[in-house]
C-alpha positions in Angstrom: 0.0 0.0 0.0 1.5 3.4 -0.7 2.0 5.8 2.0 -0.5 8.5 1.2 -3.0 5.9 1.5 -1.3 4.3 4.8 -1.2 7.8 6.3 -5.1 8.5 4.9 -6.0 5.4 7.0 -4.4 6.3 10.5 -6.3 9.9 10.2 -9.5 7.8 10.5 -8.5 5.7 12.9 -7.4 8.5 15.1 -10.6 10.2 14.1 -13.5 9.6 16.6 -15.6 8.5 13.8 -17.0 5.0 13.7 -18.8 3.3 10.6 -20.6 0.9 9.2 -19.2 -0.6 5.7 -21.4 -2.7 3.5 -20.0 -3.4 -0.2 -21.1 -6.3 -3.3 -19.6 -6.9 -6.7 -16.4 -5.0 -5.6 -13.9 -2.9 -3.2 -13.5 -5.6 -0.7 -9.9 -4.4 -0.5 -11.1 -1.2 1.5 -12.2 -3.5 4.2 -8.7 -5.8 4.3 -6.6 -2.3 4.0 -8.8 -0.8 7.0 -7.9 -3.8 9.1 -4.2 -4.0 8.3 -3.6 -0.9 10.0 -3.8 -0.7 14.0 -6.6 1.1 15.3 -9.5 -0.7 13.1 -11.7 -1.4 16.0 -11.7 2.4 16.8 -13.0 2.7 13.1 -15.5 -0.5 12.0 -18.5 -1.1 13.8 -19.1 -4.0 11.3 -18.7 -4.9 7.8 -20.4 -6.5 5.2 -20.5 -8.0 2.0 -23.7 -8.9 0.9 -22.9 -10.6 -2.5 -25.4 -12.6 -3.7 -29.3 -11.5 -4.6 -31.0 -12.9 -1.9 -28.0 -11.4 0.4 -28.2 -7.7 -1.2 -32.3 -8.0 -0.7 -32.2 -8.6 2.5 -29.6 -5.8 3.7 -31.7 -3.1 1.6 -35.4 -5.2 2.6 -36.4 -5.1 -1.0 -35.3 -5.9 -4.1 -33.4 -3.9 -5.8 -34.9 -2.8 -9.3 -30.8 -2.3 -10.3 -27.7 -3.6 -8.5 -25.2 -1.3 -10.2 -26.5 2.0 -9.9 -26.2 4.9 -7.5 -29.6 5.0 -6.2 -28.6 0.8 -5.0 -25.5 2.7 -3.0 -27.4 5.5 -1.5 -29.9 2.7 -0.4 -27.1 0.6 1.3 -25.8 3.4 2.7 -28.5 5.0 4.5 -29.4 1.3 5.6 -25.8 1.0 6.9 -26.5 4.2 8.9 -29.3 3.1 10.4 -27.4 -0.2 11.6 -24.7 2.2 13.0 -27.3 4.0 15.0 -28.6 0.4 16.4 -24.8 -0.8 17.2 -24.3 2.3 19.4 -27.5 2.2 21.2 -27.5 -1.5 22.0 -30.2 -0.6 25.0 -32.9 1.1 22.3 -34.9 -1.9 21.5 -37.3 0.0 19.1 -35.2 2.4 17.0 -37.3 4.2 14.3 -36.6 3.3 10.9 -35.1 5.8 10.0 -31.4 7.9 9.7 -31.5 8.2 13.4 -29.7 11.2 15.4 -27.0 10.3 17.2 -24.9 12.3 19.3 -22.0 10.0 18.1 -20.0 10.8 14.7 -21.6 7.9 12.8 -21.4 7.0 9.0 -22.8 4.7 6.7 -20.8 3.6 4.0 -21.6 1.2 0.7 -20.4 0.4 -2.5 -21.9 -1.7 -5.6 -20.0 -2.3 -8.6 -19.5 -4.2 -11.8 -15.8 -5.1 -12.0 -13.6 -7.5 -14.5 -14.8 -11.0 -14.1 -14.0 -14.9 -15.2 -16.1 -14.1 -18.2 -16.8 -10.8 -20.3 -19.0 -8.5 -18.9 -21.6 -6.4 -21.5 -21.6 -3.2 -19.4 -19.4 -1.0 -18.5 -17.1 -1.5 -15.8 -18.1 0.7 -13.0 -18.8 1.4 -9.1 -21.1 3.4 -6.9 -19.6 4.3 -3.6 -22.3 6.5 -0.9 -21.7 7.7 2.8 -24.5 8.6 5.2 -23.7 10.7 8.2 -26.2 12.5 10.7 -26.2 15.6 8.4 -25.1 14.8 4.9 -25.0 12.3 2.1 -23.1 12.0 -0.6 -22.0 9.7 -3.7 -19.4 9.3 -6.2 -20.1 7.7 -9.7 -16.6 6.2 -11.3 -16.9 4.8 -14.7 -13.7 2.6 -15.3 -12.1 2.2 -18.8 -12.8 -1.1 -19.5 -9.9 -3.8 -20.2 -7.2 -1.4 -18.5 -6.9 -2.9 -15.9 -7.5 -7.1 -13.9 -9.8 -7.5 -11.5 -7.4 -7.3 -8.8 -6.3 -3.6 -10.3 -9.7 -2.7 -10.3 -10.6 -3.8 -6.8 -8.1 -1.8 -5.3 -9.2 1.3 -7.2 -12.6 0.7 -6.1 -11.3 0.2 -2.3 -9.5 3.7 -2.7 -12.5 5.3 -3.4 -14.4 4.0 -0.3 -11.4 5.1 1.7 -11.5 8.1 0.1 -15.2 8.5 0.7 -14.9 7.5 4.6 -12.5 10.1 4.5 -14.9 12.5 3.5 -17.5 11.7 5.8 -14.9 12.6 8.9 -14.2 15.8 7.4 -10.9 15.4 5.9 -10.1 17.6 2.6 -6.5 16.9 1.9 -6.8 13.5 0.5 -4.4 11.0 -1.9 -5.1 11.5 -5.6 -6.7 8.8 -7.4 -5.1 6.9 -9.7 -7.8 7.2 -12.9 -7.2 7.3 -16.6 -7.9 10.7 -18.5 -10.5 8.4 -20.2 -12.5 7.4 -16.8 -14.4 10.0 -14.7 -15.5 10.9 -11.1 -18.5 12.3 -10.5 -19.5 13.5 -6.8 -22.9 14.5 -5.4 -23.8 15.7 -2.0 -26.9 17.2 0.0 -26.5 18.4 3.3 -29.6 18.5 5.6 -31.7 21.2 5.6 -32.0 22.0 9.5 -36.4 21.1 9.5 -35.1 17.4 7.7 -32.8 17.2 11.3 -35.9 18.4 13.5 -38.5 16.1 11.4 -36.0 13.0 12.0 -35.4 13.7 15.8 -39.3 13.6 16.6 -38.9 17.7 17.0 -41.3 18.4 14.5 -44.2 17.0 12.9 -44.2 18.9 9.2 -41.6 21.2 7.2 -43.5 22.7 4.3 -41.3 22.7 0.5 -42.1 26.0 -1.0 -42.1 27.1 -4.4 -40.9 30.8 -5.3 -38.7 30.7 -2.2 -35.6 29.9 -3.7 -31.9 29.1 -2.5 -29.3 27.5 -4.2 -29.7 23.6 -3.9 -27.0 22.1 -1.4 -25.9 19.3 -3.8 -22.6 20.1 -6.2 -21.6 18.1 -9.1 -17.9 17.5 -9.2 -16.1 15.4 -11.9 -12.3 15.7 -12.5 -12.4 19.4 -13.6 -13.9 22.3 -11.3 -17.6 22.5 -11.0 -19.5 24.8 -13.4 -22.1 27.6 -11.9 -25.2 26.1 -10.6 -27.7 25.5 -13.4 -31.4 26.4 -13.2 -32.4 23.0 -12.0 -30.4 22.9 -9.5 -32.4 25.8 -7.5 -34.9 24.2 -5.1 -37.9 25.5 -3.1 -36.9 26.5 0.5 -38.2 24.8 3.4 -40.1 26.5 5.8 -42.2 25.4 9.2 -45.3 26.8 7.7 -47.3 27.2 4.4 -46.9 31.2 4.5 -49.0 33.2 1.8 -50.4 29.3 0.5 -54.0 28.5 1.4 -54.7 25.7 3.9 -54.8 22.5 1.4 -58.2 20.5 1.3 -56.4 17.7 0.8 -53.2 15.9 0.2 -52.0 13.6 -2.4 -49.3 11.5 -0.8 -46.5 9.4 -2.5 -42.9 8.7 -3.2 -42.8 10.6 -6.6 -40.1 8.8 -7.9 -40.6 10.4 -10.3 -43.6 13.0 -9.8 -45.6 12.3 -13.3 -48.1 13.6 -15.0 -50.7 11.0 -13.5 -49.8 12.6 -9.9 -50.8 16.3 -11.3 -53.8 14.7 -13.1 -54.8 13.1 -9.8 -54.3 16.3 -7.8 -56.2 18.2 -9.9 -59.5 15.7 -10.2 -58.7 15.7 -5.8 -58.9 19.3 -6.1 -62.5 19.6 -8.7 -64.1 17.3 -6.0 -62.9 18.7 -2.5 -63.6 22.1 -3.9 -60.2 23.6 -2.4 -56.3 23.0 -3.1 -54.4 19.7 -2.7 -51.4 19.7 -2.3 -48.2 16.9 -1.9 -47.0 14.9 0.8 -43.4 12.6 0.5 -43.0 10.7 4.1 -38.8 10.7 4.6 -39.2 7.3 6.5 -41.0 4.2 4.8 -42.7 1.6 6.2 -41.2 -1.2 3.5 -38.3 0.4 2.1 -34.7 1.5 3.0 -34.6 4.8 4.7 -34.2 8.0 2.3 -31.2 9.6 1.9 -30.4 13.6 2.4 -29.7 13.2 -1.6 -32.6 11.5 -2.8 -35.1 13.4 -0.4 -33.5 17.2 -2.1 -33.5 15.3 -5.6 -37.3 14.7 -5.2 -38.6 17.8 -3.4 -36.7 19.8 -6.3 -39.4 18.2 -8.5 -42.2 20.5 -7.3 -41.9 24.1 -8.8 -45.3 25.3 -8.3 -47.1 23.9 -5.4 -46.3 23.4 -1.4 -45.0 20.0 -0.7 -45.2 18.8 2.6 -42.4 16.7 4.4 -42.9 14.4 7.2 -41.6 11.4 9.3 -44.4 10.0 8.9 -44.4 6.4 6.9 -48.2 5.2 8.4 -51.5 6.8 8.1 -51.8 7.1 11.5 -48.9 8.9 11.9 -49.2 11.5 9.1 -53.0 12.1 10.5 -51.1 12.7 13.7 -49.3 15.5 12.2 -51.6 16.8 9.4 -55.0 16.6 11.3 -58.5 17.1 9.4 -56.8 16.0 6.3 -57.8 14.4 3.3 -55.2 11.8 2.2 -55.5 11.4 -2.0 -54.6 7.6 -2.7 -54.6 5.2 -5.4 -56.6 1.9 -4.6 -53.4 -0.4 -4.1 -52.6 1.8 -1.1 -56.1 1.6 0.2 -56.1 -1.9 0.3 -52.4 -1.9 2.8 -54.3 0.5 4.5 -57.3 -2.2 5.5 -55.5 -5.3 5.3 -54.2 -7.0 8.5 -51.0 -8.4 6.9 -50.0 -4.8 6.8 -50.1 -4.4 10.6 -48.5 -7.8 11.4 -51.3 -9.8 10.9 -53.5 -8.0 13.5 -56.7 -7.1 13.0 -57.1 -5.4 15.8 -54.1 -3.0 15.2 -55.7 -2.3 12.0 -58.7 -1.3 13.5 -57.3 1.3 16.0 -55.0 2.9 13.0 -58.3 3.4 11.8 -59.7 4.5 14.5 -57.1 7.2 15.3 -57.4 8.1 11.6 -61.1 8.9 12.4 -60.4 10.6 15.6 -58.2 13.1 14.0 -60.9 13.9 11.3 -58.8 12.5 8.6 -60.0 10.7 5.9 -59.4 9.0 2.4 -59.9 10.0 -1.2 -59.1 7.3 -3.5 -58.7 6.8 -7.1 -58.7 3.6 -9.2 -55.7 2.3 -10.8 -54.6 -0.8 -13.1 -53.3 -3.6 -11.3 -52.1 -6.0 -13.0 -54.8 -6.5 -16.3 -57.7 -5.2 -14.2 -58.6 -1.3 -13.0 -59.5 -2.0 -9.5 -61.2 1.0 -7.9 -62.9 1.5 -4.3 -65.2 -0.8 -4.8 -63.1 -3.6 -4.8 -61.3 -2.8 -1.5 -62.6 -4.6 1.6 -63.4 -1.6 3.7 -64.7 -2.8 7.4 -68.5 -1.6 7.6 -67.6 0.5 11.0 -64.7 2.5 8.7 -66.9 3.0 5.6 -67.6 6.6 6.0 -63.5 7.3 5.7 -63.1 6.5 2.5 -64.8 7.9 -0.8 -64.0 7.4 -4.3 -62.6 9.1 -7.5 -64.7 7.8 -10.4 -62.6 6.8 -13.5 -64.4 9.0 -15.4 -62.8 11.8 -13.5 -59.5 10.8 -13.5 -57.7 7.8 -14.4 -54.1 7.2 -15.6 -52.5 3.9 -16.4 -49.1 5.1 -15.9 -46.7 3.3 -13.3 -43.6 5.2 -11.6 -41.3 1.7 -11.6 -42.0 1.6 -15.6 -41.1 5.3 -16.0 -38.2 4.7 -14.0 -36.7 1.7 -15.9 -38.1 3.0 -19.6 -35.3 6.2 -18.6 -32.7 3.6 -17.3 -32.4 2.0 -20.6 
């Protein structure tokens, strides 16, 4: 190992921050190099190497729609966070899912690649490398010049970067050089939390509103090999703000993911809107029920999606939660999420935990618009949802001939990965 690197590798043991390192299809060698200098137990909580499929699902809790891609490392980052959290606070038997706060200088790290094999490889030869701390997250996108180098070669390079990237995540600015090819690029994004994304994760606040015509510059920078250019217009995002200032109250609210906000979501708001009589707006939960925990990169990414009307921001990944923090709301759903919200699989099998979300739902004087949606070869609408009798009067319906869009956010978002 050269000495720059050897060097790099005491600074972050003698830093006092400790990680979590999870990496498949490549940069093993990080791990090995981390070890081989004294002081590793100061710096590795744990690592892992979840190779296979069935290995890589079960670290993220899904499957992955792609292995090799950043928004796969951003995923096993934030998850590798999380587990951070949990190895610190060994006594916390119910830690939210969620980028915890933790007084503690914790970080996440991950990588996924696609490297030189026993047999030749389509693709390009390429890694994703992410780190997840309390207040940032960032990633770096290196596209290798394939047949330069072995597999071992490669590796290394690879395990560099995620040095390099735990490097960054302690703070440290004067780093080694890598070794890359005026043919291969670098490419870094970061976010930094917005103070209301700190306050919403540490149970401090219920809401943070994203407003349109409040602008700031966004908090992520693209950097490849070559100084970054001026910020371009998409990179200016609403601001967030506790309240919905000179916005009218919203009627309703459409809630989702929006990954990516489409055309069906507007089309749905605006049908929400003709039969409430008043505005709908968004709301994007920043902890999920059945999915990793979002990023600081992917939650800016998607709140920079809505130029024109208030989105609202919560830790809120349950009904009963978000009519907790929103009371008197009207959630806008499609059907498929009406039928998790009656169904006792969703809420470990118990029916009778299904029945007092419900209940606290009514008891905040929320309640459900929904809209049908194609499900496989059928359009399934309200109708076809097994309501319980006693909740009936919570939910109401969208008819199709007021709205309905066969469109499907996984579709759009592998129709622009090819």
């Amino acid at each position: 190992m050269s000495d720059p690197w050897h060097t790099l590798i005491e600074r972050i043991h003698a830093s006092p921050q400790q990680a979590v390192i999870a990496v498949t299809g490549g940069g093993a060698s990080a791990i090995s190099e981390l070890l081989s200098i004294p002081g590793g137990s100061r710096t590795l909580l744990e690592a892992v190497v979840p190779y296979s499929e069935v290995a890589l699902t079960s670290w993220l809790g899904k499957f992955p729609e792609h292995f090799c891609i950043e928004e796969t490392a951003l995923a096993m980052a934030a998850v590798a966070y999380r587990r951070a959290t949990q190895l610190c606070s060994p006594r916390e038997k119910d830690l939210p899912e969620t980028l915890a706060v933790s007084p503690r200088p914790l970080a996440g790290l991950s990588c996924t690649a696609s490297l030189a094999s026993d047999r030749p490889k389509k693709g390009d030869h390429r890694a994703f490398v992410a780190t997840q701390t309390q207040t940032d997250t960032r990633s770096w996108s290196m596209l290798l010049n394939k047949g330069a180098r072995g597999r071992k070669e490669e590796d290394q390079l690879v395990g560099r970067l995620i040095l390099y990237g735990l490097a960054r995540a302690a703070g440290f600015d004067d780093l080694p050089v890598l070794e890359l090819r005026s043919d291969e690029t670098l490419v870094e994004h970061y976010a930094t939390a917005d103070p209301l994304l700190i306050e919403l994760l540490a149970g401090e606040r219920k809401v943070a509103w994203s407003l349109p015509g409040q602008n700031r510059i966004h908090s992520e920078e693209n950097r490849e090999l070559t100084p970054p250019p001026r910020p371009k217009k998409s990179e200016i995002l609403p601001a967030l703000s506790p309240d919905l200032a000179t916005f009218a109250l919203p009627m309703g609210l459409l809630c989702g993911s929006f990954h990516p906000l489409h055309f069906g979501h507007e089309q749905l708001r605006a049908a929400a809107e003709r039969q409430l009589g008043g505005p709908v707006y968004f709301e994007m939960s920043i902890r999920n029920v059945d999915k990793p925990p979002l990023d600081f990169l992917s939650i800016e990414r998607r709140r920079s999606q809505f130029t024109s009307l208030p989105l609202a921001l919560t830790a809120a990944p349950t009904f009963a939660e978000k009519a907790a923090a929103l009371p008197g709301t009207v959630f806008v759903t499609g059907v498929d999420t009406a039928e998790r919200i009656v169904e006792a699989r969703y809420y470990q099998g118990s029916d009778a935990a299904m029945r007092a979300a419900l209940s606290q739902i009514r008891d905040a004087g929320c309640r459900f618009l929904v809209a049908g949606r194609k499900l496989g070869e059928r359009f399934e609408t309200l109708a076809d949802v097994a309501v319980p009798a006693e909740f009936a009067e919570l939910f109401a319906s969208i008819s199709p001939d007021d709205f309905r869009a066969d469109v499907s956010s996984t579709e759009l978002r592998r129709a622009e990965s090819h």
